[in-house]
N, C-alpha and C positions, 0 to 999 in steps of 0.2 A: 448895115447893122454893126458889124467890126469896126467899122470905122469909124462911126459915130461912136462906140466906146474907148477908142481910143483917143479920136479929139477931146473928148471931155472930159476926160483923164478919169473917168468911171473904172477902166481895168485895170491901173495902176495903183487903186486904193482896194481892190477885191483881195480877198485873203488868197482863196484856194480859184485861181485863173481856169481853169478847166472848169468847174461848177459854174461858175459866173457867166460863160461863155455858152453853156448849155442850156442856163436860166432865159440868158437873151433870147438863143433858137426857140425855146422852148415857146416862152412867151409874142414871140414877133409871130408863132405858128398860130396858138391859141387866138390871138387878135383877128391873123389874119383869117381863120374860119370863123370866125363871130361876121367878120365884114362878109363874109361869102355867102355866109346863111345855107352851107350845104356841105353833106356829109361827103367823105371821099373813100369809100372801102379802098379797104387793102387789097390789093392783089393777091390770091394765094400764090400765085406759081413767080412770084416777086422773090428772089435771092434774099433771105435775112444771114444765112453763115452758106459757108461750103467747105465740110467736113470731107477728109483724104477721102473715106469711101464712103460716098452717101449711099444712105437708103432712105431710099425716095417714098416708100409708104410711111418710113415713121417720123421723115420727115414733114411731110403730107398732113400727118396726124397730129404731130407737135403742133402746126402752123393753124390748125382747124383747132386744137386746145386752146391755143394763146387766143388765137380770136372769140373763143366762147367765152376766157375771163373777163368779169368784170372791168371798164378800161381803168380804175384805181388800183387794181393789181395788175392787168398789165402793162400800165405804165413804169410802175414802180421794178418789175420785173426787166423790165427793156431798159431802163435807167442803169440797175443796178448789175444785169446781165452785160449789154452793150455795152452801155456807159460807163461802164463800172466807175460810180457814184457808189460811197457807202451809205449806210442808210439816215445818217446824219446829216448828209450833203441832200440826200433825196427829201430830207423832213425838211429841210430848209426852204428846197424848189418849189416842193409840191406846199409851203405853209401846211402841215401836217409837224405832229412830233415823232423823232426818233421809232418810237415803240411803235407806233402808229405805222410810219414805214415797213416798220420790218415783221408787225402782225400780216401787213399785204402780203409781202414777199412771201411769207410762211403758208398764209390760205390760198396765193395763188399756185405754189411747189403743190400741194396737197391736188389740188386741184385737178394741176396738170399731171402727178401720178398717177390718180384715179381714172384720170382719160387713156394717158398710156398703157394702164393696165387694164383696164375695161377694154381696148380693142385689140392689146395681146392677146386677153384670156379669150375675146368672143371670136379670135383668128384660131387659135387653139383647139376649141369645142368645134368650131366647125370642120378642121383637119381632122381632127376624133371624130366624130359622124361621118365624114367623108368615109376615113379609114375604116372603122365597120364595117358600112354598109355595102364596100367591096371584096370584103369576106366572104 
């Protein structure tokens, strides 16, 4: 796939080389699931970062949020997070506008606070109940 863009002098005329080149992955993937005709879940227990001291529940949790959004946010999310693609570079990949990107971005962050903090606070309330009720 590199290399065919490089014979065809395709990469040499792209503005921003990094986009271009993620457009191609991106696209050779897309295709190649259309030929497959089948879904490939993610692994949860699959590495996406490895922070100095992980915490393994909120990582857990993160990985079980990202997979509950929408995959138009979290593509865009993964793009913009990993990739780090602005959202200008992402409106172009995904053929979406700017705004359009970065409304994703904004309702999947929301999203994924509301997950994060939905199983803090329901970790919470249940150490509080714990803790009462061995009063």
């Amino acid at each position: 796939m590199f290399l065919k863009a490089i014979e065809n002098g395709s990469l040499s005329q792209a503005i921003n080389k990094k986009a271009y080149l993620l457009a191609c992955v991106r696209n050779a993937v897309v295709n190649d699931a259309k030929l497959q005709k089948q879904n490939m879940p993610l692994d949860i227990d699959s590495a996406w970062f490895s922070p100095p001291d992980r915490d393994y529940a909120a990582e857990q949790n993160l990985r079980r949020a990202l997979l509950d959004l929408p995959q138009e946010q979290r593509e865009v999310v993964v793009l913009h997070a990993w990739g780090e693609l602005t959202f200008s570079e992402i409106g172009d990949l995904l053929g979406v506008s700017l705004n359009t990107a970065a409304s994703r971005y904004r309702y999947a962050l929301a999203k994924l606070r509301d997950a994060m903090f939905a199983k803090e606070n329901s970790l919470c309330r249940l150490a509080m109940r714990s803790n009462s009720q061995s009063i």
